[in-house]
N, C-alpha and C positions, 0 to 999 in steps of 0.2 A: 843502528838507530834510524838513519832514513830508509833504508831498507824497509822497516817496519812499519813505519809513515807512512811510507808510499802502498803498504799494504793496506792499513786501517782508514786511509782517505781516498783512496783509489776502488778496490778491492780487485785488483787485476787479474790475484791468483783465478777468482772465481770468474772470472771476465776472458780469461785466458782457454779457459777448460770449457764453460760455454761454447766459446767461438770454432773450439776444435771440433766440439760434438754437436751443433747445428744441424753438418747433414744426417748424424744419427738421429736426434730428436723429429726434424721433415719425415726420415722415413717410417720412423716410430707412430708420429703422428696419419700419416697415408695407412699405415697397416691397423691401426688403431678404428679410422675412420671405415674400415673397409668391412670390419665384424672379426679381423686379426684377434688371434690372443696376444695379448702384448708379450716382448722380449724382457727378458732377463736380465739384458743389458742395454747401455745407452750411451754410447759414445766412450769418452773419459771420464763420467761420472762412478764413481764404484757405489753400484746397487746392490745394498743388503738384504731389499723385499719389493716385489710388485703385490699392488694389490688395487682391486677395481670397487670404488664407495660411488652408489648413485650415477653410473652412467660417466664417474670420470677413474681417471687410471693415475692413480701415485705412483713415483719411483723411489720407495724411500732411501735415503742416503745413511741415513742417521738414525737407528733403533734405538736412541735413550731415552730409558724406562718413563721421563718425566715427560717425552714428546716427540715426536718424531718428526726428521727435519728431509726435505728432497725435492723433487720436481713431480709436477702436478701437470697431466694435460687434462685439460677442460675449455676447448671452444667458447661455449657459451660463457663462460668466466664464473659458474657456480662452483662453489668451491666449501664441500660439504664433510668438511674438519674443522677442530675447533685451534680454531685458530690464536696462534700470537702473533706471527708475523707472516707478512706476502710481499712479492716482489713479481712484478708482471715481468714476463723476458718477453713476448710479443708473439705471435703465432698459434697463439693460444695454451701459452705454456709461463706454467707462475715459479715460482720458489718458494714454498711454505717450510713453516714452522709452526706444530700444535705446541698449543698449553698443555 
């Protein structure tokens, strides 16, 4: 039970996996900025699909049918999915979730 607490108020798991893949997401982003086609992969995030909308590069996590959920690099912070939910991580990299 606090185990799980500490999950749902926290969210460390996510905060944990982040902080490992930082310097994958850096270099993702350099190779990204550079006219790179992006990687396949991203750290310890498990990527089921890259795909580039508008000038920005989603990594999607999450392929459910009702929305798809992952990391988003976009600098400028345009961010051209429809969205339910965002979560800025800083460097120019969000956490979305579409409707």
């Amino acid at each position: 039970l606090l185990l799980t607490l500490t999950v749902v108020l926290s969210d460390w798991p996510f905060r944990l996996v982040l902080g490992l893949s930082r310097p994958a997401l850096r270099r993702a982003a350099r190779a990204i900025d550079l006219g790179a086609k992006p990687s396949s992969s991203l750290g310890w995030f498990p990527i089921r699909r890259v795909e580039e909308r508008a000038g920005v590069t989603a990594y999607w996590t999450d392929l459910d049918p009702s929305g798809f959920s992952g990391l988003v690099y976009s600098p400028s912070g345009s961010l051209p999915f429809n969205l339910w939910s965002q979560r800025a991580l800083g460097e120019g990299w969000y956490f979305i979730s579409e409707d």
